[in-house]
Chimera marker file (.cmm) of the C-alpha trace (Angstrom):
<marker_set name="trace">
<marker id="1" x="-242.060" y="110.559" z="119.822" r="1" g="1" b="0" radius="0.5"/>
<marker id="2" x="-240.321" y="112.992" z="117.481" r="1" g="1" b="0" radius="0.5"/>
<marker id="3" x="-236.768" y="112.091" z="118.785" r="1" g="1" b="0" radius="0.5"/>
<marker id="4" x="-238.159" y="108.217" z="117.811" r="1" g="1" b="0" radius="0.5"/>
<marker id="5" x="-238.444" y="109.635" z="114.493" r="1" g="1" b="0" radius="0.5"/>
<marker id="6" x="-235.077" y="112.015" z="114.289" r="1" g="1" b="0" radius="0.5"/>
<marker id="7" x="-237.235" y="114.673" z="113.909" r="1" g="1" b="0" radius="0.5"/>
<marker id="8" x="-236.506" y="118.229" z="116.444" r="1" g="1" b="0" radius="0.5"/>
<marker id="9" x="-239.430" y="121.133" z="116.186" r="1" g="1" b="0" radius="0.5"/>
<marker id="10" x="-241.088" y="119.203" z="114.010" r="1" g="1" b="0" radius="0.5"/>
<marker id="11" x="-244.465" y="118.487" z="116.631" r="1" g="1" b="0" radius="0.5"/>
<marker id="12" x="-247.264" y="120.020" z="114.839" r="1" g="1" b="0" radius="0.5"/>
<marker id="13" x="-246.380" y="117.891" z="111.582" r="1" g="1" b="0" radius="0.5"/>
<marker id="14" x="-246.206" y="114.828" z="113.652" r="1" g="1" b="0" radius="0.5"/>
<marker id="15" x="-249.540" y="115.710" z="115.157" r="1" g="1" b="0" radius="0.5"/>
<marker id="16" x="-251.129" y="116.698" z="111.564" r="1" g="1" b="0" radius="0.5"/>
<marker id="17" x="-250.076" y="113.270" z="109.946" r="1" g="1" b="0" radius="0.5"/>
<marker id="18" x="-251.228" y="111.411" z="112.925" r="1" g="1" b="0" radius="0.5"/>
<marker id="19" x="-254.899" y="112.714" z="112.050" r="1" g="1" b="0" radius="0.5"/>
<marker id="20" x="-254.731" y="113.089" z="108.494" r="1" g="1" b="0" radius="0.5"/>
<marker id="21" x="-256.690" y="111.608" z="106.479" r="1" g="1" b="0" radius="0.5"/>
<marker id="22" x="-254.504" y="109.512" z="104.535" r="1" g="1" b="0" radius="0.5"/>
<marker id="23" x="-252.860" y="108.025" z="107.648" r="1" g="1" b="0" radius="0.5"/>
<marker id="24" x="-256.301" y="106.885" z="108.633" r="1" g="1" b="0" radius="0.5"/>
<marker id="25" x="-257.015" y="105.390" z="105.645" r="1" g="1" b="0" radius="0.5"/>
<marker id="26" x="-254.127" y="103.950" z="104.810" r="1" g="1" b="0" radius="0.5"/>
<marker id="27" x="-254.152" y="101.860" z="108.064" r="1" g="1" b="0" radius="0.5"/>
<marker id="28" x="-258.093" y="101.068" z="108.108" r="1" g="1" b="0" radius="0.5"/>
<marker id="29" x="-258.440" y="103.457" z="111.259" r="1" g="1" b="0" radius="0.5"/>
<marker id="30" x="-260.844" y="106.051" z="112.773" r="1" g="1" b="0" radius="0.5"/>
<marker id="31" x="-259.775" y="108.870" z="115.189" r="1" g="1" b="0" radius="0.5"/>
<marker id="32" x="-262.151" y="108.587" z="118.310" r="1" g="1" b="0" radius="0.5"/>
<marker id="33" x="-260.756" y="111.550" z="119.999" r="1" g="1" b="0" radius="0.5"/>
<marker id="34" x="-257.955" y="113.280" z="120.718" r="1" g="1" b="0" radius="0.5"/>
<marker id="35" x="-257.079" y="115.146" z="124.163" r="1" g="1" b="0" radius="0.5"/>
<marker id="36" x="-254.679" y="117.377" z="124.621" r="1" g="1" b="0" radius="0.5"/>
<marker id="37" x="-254.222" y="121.403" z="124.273" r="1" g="1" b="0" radius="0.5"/>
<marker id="38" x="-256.797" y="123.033" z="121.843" r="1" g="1" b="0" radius="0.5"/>
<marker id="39" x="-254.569" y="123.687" z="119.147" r="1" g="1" b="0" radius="0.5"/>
<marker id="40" x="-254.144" y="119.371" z="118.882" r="1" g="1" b="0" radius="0.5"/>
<marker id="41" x="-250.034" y="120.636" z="118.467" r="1" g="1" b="0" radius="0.5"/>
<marker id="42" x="-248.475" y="119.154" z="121.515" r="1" g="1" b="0" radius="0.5"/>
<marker id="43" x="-246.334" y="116.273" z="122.438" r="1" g="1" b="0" radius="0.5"/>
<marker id="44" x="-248.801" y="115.895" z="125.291" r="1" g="1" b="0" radius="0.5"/>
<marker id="45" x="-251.185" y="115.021" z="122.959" r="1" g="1" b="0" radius="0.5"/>
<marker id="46" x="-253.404" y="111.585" z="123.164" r="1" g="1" b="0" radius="0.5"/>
<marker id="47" x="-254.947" y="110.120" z="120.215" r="1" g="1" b="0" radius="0.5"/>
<marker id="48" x="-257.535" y="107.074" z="120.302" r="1" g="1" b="0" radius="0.5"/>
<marker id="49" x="-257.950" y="104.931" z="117.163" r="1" g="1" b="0" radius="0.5"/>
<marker id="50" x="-261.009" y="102.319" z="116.538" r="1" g="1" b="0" radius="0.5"/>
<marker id="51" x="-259.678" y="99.604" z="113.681" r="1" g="1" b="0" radius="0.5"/>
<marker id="52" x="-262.067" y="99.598" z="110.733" r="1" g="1" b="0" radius="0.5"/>
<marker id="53" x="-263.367" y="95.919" z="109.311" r="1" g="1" b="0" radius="0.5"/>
<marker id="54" x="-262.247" y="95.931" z="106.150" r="1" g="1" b="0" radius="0.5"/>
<marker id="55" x="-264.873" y="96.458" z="103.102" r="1" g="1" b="0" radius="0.5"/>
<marker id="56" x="-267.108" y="94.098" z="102.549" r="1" g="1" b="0" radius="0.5"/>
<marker id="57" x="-266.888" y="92.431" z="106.083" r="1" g="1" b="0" radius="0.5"/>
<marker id="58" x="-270.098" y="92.393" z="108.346" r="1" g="1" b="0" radius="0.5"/>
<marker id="59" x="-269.554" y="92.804" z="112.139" r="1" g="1" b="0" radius="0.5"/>
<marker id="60" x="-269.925" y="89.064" z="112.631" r="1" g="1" b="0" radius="0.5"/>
<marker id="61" x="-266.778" y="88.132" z="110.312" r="1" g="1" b="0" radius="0.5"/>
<marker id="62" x="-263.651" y="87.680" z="111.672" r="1" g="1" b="0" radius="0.5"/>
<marker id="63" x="-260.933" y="90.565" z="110.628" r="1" g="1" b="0" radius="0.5"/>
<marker id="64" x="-257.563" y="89.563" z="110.907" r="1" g="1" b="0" radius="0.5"/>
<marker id="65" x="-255.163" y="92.200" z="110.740" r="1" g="1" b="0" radius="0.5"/>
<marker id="66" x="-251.563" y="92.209" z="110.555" r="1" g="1" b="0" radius="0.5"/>
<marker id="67" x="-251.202" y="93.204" z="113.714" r="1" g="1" b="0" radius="0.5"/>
<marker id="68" x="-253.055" y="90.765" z="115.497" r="1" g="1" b="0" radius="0.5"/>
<marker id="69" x="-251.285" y="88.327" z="113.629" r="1" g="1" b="0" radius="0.5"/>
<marker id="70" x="-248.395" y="88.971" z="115.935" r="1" g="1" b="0" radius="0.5"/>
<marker id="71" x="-249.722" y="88.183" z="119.275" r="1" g="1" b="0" radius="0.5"/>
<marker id="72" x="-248.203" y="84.938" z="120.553" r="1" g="1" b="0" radius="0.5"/>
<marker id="73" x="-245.206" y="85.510" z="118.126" r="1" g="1" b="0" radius="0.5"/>
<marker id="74" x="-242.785" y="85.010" z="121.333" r="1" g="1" b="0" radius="0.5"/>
<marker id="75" x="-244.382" y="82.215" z="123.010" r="1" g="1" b="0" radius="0.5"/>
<marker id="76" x="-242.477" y="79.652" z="121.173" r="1" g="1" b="0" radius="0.5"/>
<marker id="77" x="-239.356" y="81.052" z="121.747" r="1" g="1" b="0" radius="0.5"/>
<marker id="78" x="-239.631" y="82.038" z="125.276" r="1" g="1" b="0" radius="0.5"/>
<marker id="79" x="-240.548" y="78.242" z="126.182" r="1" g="1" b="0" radius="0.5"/>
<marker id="80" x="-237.474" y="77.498" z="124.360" r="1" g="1" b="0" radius="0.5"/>
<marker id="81" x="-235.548" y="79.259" z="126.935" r="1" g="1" b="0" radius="0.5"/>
<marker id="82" x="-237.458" y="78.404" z="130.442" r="1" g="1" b="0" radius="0.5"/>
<marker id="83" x="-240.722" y="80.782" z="129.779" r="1" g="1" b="0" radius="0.5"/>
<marker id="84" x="-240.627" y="84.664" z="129.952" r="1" g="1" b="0" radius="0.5"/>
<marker id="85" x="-239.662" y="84.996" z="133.890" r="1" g="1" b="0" radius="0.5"/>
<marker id="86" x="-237.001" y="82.971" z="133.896" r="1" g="1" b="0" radius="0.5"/>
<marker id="87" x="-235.655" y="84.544" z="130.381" r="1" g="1" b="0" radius="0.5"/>
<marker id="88" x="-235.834" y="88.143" z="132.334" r="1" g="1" b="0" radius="0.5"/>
<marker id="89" x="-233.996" y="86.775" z="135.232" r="1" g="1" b="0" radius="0.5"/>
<marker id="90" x="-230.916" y="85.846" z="133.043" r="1" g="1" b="0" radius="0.5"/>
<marker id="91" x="-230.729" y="88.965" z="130.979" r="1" g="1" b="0" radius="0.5"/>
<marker id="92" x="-230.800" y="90.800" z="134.358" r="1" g="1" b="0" radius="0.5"/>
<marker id="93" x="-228.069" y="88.620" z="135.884" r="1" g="1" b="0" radius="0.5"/>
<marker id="94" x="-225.969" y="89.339" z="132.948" r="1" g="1" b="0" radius="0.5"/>
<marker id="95" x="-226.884" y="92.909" z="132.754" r="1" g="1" b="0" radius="0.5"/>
<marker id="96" x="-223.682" y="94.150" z="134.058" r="1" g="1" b="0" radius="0.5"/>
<marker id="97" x="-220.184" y="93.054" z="132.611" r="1" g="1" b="0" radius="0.5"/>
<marker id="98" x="-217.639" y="91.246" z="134.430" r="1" g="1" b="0" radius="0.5"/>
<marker id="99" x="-216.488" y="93.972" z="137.557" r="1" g="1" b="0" radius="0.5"/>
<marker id="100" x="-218.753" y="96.311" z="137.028" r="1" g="1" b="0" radius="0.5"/>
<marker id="101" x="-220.261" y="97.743" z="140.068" r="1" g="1" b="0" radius="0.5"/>
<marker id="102" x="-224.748" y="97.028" z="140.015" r="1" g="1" b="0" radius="0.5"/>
<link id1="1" id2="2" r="1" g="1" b="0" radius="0.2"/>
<link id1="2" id2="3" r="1" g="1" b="0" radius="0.2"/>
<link id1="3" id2="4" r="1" g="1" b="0" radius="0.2"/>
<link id1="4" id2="5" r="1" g="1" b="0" radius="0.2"/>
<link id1="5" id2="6" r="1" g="1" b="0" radius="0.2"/>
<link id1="6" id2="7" r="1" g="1" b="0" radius="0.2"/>
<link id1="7" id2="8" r="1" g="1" b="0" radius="0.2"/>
<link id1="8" id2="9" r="1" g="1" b="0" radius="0.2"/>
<link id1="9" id2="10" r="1" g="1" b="0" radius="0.2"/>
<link id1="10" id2="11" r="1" g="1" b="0" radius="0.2"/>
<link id1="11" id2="12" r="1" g="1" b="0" radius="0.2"/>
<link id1="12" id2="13" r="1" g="1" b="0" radius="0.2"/>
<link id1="13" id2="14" r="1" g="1" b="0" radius="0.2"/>
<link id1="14" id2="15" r="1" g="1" b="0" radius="0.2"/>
<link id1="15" id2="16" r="1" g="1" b="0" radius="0.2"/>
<link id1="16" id2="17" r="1" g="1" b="0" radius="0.2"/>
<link id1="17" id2="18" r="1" g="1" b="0" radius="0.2"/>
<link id1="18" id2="19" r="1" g="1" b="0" radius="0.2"/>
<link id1="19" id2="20" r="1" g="1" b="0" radius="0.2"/>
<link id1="20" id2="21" r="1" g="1" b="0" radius="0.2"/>
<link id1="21" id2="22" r="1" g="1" b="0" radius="0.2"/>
<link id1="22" id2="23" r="1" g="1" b="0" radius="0.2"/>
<link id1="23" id2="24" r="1" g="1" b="0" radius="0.2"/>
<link id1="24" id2="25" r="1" g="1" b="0" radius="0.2"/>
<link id1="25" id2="26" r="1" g="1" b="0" radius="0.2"/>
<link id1="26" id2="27" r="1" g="1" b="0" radius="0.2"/>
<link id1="27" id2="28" r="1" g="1" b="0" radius="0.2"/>
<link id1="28" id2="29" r="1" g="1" b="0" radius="0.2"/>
<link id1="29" id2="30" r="1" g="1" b="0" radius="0.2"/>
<link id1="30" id2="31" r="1" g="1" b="0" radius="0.2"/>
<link id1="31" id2="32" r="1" g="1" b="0" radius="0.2"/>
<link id1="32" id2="33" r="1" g="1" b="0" radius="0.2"/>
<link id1="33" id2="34" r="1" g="1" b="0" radius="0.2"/>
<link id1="34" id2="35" r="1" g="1" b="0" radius="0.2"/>
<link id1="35" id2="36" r="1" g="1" b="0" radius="0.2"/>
<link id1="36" id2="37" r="1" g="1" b="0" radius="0.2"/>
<link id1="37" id2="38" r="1" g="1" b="0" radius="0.2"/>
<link id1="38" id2="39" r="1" g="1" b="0" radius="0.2"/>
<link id1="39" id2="40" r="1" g="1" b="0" radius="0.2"/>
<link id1="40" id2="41" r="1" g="1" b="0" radius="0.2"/>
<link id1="41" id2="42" r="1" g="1" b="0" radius="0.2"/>
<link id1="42" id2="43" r="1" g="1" b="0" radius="0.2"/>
<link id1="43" id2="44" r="1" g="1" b="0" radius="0.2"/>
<link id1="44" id2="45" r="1" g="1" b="0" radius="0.2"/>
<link id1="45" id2="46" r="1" g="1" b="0" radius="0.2"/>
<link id1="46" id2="47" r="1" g="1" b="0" radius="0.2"/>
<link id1="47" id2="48" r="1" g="1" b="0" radius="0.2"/>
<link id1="48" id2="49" r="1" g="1" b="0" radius="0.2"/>
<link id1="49" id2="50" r="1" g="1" b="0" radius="0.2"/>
<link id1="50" id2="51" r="1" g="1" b="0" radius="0.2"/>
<link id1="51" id2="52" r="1" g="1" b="0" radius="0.2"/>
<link id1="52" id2="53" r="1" g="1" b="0" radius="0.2"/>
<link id1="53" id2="54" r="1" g="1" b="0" radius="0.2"/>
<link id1="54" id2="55" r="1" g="1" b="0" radius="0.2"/>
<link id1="55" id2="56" r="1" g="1" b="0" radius="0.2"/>
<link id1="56" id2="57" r="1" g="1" b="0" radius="0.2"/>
<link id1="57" id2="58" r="1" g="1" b="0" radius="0.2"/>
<link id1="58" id2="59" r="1" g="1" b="0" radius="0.2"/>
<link id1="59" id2="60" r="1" g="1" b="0" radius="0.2"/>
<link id1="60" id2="61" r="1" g="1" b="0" radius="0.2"/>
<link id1="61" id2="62" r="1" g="1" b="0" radius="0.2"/>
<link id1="62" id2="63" r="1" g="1" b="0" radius="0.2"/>
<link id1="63" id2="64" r="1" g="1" b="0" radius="0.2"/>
<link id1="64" id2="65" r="1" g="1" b="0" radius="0.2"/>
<link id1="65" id2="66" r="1" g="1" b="0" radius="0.2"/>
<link id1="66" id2="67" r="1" g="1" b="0" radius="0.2"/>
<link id1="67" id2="68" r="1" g="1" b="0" radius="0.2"/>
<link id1="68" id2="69" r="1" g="1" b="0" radius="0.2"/>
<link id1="69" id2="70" r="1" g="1" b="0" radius="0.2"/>
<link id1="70" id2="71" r="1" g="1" b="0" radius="0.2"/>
<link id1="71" id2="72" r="1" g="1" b="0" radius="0.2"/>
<link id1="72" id2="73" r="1" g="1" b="0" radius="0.2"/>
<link id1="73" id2="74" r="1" g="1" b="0" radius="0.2"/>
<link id1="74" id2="75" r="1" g="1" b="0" radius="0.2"/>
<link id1="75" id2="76" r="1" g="1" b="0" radius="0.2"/>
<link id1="76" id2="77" r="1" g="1" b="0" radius="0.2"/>
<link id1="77" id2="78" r="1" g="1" b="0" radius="0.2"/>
<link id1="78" id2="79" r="1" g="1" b="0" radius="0.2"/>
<link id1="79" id2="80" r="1" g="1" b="0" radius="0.2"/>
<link id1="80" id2="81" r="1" g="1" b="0" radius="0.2"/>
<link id1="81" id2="82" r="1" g="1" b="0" radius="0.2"/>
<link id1="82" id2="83" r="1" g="1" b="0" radius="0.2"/>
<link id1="83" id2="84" r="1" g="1" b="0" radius="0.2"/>
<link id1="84" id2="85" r="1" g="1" b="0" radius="0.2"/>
<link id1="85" id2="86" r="1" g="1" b="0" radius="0.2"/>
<link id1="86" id2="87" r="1" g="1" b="0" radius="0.2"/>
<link id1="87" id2="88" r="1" g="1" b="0" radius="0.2"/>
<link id1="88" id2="89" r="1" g="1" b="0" radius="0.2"/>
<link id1="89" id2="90" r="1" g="1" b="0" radius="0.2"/>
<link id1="90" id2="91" r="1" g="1" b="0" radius="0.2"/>
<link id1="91" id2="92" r="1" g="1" b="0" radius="0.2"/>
<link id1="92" id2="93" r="1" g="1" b="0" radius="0.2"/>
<link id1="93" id2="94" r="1" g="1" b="0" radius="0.2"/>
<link id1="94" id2="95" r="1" g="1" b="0" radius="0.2"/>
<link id1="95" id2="96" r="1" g="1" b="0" radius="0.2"/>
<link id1="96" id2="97" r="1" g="1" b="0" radius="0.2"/>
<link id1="97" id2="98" r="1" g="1" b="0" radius="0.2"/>
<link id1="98" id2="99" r="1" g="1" b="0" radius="0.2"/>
<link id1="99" id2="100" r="1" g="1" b="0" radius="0.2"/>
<link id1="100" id2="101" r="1" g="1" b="0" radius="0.2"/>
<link id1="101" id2="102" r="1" g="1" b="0" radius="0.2"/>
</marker_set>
């Protein structure tokens, strides 16, 4: 992840803003667990996050989050084009320029 970010030696901040507290709340979350070494400095490490409902919100109320917002985002298009599967098939066929060995 820290070559995602541009970002060489730089673990143990990565792993201290990924549980920090402002992260969290800035992003309605909860840190479940973590596994990894002790220290919780690793690139091996795993974090598990729980969304929050937002204030005010009982369990029964619907919380739509930006996130989920997205889901489906694609289906439009990829119908557009023959559906997912056949939009995959293409891009592989064309993959590889003209005379260029696969």
């Amino acid at each position: 992840m820290q070559k995602a970010v541009r970002l060489s030696n730089r673990v143990a901040l990565v792993c201290q803003a990924l549980k920090s507290h402002k992260f969290l709340n800035e992003n309605h979350l909860v840190l479940e667990k973590w596994d990894g070494p002790p220290s919780g400095m690793s690139t091996t490490v795993i974090f598990t996050y729980r969304l929050l409902e937002e204030a005010g919100q009982t369990s029964s109320e619907s919380v739509e989050w930006p996130f989920l917002r997205l889901r489906g985002i694609g289906k439009e298009v990829f119908r557009s084009l023959g559906g997912g599967e056949a939009f995959i098939r293409k891009e592989r066929e064309q993959f590889y320029g003209p005379g260029e060995d696969r």
